[in-house]
N, C-alpha and C positions, 0 to 999 in steps of 0.2 A: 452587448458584445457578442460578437459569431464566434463561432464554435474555435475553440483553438486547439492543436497539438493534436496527438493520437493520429497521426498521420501514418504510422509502421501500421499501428493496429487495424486501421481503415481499409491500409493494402496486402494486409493480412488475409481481413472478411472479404476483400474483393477475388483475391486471389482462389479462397476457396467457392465463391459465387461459379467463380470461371471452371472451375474443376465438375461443378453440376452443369455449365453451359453444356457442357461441349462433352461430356458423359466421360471424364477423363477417368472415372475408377468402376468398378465391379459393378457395384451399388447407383442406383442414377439418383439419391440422396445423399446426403453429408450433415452430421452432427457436428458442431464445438459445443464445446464448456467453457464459459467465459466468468471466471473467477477471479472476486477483488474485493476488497473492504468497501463497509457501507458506504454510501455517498462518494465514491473515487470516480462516477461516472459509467459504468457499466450500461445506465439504462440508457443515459443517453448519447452514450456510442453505438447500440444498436437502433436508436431514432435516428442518425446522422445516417450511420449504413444504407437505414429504407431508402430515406428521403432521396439517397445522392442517386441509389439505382432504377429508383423507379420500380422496380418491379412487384409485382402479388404480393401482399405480406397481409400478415394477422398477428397483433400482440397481446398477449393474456403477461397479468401480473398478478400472482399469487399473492395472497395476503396470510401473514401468521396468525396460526388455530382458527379459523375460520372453519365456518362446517364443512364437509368435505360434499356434502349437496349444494350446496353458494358455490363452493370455488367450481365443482364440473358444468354447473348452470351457466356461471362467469363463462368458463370457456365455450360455449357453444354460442352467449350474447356474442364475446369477441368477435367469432367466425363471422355469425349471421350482420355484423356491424362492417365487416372489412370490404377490400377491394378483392378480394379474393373471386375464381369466377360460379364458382361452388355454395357461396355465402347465400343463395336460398336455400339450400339444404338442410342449415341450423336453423332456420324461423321458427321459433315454438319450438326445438328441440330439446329435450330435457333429459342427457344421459344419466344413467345409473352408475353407469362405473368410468374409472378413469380410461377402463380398456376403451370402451363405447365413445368417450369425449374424444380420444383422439383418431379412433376409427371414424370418426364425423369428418374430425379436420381432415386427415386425407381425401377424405369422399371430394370435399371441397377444393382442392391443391389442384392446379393447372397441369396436364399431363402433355402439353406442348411448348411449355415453357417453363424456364426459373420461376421460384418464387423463394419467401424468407418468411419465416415462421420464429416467432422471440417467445420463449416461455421466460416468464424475468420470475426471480427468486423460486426457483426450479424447488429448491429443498424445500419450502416452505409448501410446497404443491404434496410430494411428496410421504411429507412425514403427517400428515391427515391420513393416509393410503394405507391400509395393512399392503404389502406387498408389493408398493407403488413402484418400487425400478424395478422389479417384477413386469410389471402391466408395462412401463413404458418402455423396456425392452422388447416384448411379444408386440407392441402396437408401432413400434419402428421396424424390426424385423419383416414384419407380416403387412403393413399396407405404408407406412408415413416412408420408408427409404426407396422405395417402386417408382417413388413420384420424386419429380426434379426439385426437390429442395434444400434451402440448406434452412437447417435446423438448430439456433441457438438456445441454447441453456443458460440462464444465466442465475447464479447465486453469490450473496455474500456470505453466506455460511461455508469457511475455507475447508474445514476439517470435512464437511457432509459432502461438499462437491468432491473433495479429494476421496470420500468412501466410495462414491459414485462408481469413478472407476477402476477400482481395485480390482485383482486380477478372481478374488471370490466374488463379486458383484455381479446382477445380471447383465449391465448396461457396460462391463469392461469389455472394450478393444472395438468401442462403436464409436468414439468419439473422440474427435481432436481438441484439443486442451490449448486455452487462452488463459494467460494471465494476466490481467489489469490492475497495471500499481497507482498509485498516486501520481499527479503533474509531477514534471522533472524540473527541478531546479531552471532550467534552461525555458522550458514552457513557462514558467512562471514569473519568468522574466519580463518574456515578450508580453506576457497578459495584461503586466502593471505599467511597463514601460519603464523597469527600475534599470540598473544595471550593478556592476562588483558586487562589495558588501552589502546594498539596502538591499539587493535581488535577492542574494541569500539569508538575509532576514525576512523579506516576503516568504522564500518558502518555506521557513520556519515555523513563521505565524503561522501560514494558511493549510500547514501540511502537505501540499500542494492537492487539496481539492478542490475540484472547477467549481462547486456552488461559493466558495469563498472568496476563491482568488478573483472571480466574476464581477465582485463585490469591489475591487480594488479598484479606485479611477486611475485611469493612465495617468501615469509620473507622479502618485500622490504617496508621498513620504511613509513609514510607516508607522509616527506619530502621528499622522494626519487620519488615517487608517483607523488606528484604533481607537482614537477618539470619536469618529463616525460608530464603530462599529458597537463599543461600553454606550453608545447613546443609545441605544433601541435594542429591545427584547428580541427582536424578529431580526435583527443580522444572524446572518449565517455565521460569523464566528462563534454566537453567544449560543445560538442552536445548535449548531452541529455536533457537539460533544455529548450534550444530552439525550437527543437522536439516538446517537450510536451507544450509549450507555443504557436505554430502556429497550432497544432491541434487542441487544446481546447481553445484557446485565440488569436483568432485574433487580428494582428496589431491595435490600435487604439482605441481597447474596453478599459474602464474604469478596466477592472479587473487586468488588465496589471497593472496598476498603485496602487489598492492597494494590488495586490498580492508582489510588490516587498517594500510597505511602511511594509509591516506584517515582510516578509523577512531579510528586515533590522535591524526587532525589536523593532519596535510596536506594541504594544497589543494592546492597549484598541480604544475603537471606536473614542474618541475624537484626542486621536496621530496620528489615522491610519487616520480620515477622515482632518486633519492638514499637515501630512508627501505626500496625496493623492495629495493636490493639492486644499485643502478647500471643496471637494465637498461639495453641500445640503447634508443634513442626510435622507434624501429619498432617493438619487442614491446613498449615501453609502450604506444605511440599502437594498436595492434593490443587488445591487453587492454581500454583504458577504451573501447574501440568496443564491447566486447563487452559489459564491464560495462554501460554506457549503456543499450547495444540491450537486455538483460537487465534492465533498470530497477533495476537493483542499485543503480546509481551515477548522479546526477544533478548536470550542469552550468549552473552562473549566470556570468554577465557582469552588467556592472556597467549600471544603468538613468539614461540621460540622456537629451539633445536627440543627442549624436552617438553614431554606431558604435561601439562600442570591440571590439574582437580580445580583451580577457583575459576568463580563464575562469579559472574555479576548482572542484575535486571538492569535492563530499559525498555520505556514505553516505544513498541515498533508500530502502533496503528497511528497515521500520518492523522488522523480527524483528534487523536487525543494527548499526542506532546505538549502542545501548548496551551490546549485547551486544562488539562487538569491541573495544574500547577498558576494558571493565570485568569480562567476563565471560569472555572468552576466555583472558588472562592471568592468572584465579582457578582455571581447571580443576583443576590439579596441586594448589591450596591447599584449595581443596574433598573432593579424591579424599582426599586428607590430614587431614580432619577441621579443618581451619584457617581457617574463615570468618572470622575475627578479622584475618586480614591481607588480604582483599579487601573487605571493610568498611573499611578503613585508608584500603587505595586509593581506596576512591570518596570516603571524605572529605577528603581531600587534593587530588582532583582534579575531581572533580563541580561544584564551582563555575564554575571557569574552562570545562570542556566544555558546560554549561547554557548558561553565555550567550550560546558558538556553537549549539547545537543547537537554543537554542530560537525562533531568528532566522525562519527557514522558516515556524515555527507560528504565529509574530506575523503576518509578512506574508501570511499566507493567512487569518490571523481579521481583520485591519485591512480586505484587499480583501470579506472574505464582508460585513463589518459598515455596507461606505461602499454599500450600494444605499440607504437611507433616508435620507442623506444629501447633501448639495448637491455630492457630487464620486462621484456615482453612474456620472458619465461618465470612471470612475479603470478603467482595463481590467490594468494593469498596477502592478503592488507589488513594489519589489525593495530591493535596495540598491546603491551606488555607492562604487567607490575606484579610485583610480589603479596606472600600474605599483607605485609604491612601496608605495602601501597606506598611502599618510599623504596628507589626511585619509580615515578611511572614513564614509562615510553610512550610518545602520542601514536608515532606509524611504526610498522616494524611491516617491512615487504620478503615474503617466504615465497619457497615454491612451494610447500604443503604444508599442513598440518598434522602434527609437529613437522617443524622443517628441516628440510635436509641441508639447506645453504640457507643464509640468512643474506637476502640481496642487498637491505638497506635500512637504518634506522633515520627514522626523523621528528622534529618537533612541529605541535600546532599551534602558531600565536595569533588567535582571533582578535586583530585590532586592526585598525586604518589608521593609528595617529605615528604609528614606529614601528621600524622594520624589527627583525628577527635581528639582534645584534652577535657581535662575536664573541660575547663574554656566554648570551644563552646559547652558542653554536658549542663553545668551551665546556659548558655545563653537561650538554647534551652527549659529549666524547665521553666525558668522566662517568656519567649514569649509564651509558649504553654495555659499559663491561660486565654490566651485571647482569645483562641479558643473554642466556645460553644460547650459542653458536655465533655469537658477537667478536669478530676480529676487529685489532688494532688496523684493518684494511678495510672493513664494512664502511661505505660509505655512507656519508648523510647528507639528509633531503629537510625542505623546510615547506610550508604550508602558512602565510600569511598577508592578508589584504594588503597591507606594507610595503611588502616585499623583505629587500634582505637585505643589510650591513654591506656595505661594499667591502671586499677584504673578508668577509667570513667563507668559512672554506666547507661548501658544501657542493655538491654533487650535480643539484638541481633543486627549483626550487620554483612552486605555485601562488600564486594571488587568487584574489575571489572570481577575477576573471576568467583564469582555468578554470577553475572548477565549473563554472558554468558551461564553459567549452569542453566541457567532458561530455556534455548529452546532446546531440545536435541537436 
């Protein structure tokens, strides 16, 4: 399968290429930082970049704790390996310092033309380095931005790229910021060749990352799917979680345990620090900081007219939704030849987990889909429930947080066999009073593969097909 999607992002990097073309700014260099969760694709959006422009390039990839003599050695083999026109200059070169490794690469950089230079997992370079965005501020400054290049950074480390350029940092205000999420619902489509509801359970499964979704044969069921996939060790569904769980989560850390108590399907702090294993609520509230800070783990509160203090966990890294709740618990049944019993598991449970998991994706295609519409001034899409949790609200569209008008309440009924009927539109009038800044005028909205009850008196109202049509 060729390369699919990421097409913004392509004419992103093209766009800044042309900004070195043509000496469009101060500097006849240009930096991004192009940050995203492991495996989303990063490295090979900047292998597509080279490939499509042709131009000068050199790629070094840093490797975690590696001696910081390997990894400056690494970079001067890159140089001396590339198409670069300076690449005898590292033959046998062997810098000392980070300063000296990148003082090379410039030596090396075309000064009559573009070229593109990828450092990939940039923090991983750095955190060897006493001083390292130190050095690589004075080695941009001073010889690498003189020269026409554009200069990617690339990490999955979200928090360390985001240190990067902080306005105390030495490398703040040199560099323009990319952010790469996971395939879109809509990418994810075109890759399997699904369409409605199977589409939005392919991006489910896959999180939509391209080494997975890769893996999907055009128009093949998501039964079909993951019985290929529970067969062999070496699918990227069964790998992928693990990957990212030995990179960012060493055997034995505490986050292990409640990244898979969240997974499971525990929200709230008291489940999760119960499902954990009891911890104190110091080393939990210390873990989900980390998690959070790490964008592993992403926190909602509930969206009204007033403040409310409850929160609840969900797993936000797209490699680990389905993976820890469905895949993690198959390992041993997998290594065992036994896909037939993790198959078991997801159809026993896959239902009930879909119509939390896919809460998020509604309220992010509902908010992408209201600009053409008359409640284009909706800034905020969430949902609402009390301590108790009885009643809950699936959509609640605000203009802020807490809101000052409350533009619309709605329900999510993830199913294709029955619409949204008039009895749950009834239900939905009755529980929305409970929601502060909720008028007998607040309209409502629905969100279901079905569609809707002929006769139920709702506002507007989404299929799986929207929602896909939210991401072009």
């Amino acid at each position: 399968m060729g390369f699919v999607g990421r097409e913004r992002e392509l004419e992103d990097l093209r766009a800044q290429l042309r900004a070195v073309e043509t000496g469009a700014r101060d500097a006849r260099g240009t930096a991004v930082l192009v940050r995203g969760r492991r495996r989303v694709g990063k490295s090979r959006l900047a292998e597509e970049f080279v490939d499509r422009t042709g131009v000068p390039h050199v790629t070094f990839q840093a490797a975690r704790h590696a001696p910081v003599g390997q990894e400056l050695a690494g970079i001067a083999e890159a140089i001396a390996s590339s198409n670069l026109p300076g690449a005898d200059l590292a033959a046998g070169n062997t810098p000392a310092t980070l300063t000296a490794a990148l003082t090379l690469l410039a030596a090396a950089l075309p000064d009559d033309r573009p070229s593109v230079v990828v450092l990939d997992e940039v923090p991983w370079l750095l955190e060897g380095v006493p001083g390292g965005a130190g050095e690589l501020q004075r080695a941009w400054d001073r010889a690498l931005s003189r020269k026409p290049v554009l200069l990617l950074l690339l990490g999955s480390d979200l928090a360390m790229m985001e240190h990067l350029t902080q306005a105390d940092q030495p490398f703040h205000g040199r560099a323009v910021e990319m952010i790469l999420h996971a395939l879109s619902p809509s990418d994810v489509a075109r890759m399997t060749g699904l369409a409605g509801a199977d589409a939005v359970d392919a991006y489910l499964i896959t999180g939509g990352q391209p080494l997975v979704a890769q893996e999907w044969q055009h128009g093949e069921t998501p039964d079909a799917f993951l019985a290929r996939s529970y067969a062999s060790p070496l699918s990227a569904l069964v790998a992928s979680g693990t990957r990212v769980l030995d990179s960012e989560f060493p055997e034995g850390e505490l986050s292990r345990r409640v990244l898979t108590a969240i997974g499971d399907g525990e929200r709230t702090f008291s489940r999760i620090q119960a499902a954990a294993g009891g911890l104190q609520p110091s080393s939990l509230h210390r873990v989900l900081t980390t998690l959070v800070t790490k964008r592993a783990v992403a926190i909602d509160s509930p969206l009204s007219a007033a403040p409310s203090r409850e929160t609840r966990y969900r797993i936000a890294d797209p490699a680990l939704r389905f993976w820890l709740p469905f895949v993690e618990p198959a390992l041993n049944e997998v290594d065992r030849g036994r896909p037939d019993l993790a198959r078991g598991r997801v159809a026993r449970s896959f239902p009930a987990w879909r119509g939390r998991a896919v809460e998020p994706v509604v309220r992010e295609a509902v908010h992408r889909l209201l600009v053409d519409t008359r409640w284009a001034g909706v800034h905020e899409v969430g949902g609402w429930w009390p301590r108790t949790n009885t009643p809950e609200i699936d959509l609640v569209g605000a203009d802020a947080r807490p809101a000052n008008r409350i533009a619309f309440v709605g329900t999510t009924k993830w199913r294709t066999n029955r619409p949204v009927s008039r009895s749950e539109i009834a239900r939905l009038v009755a529980d929305a009073q409970a929601v502060p800044g909720v008028t007998p005028d607040t309209p409502l909205v629905a969100v279901c593969p079905a569609g809707v009850e002929a006769g139920a008196d709702v506002a507007a109202s989404w299929t799986a097909e929207d929602v896909l049509r939210a991401w072009p």
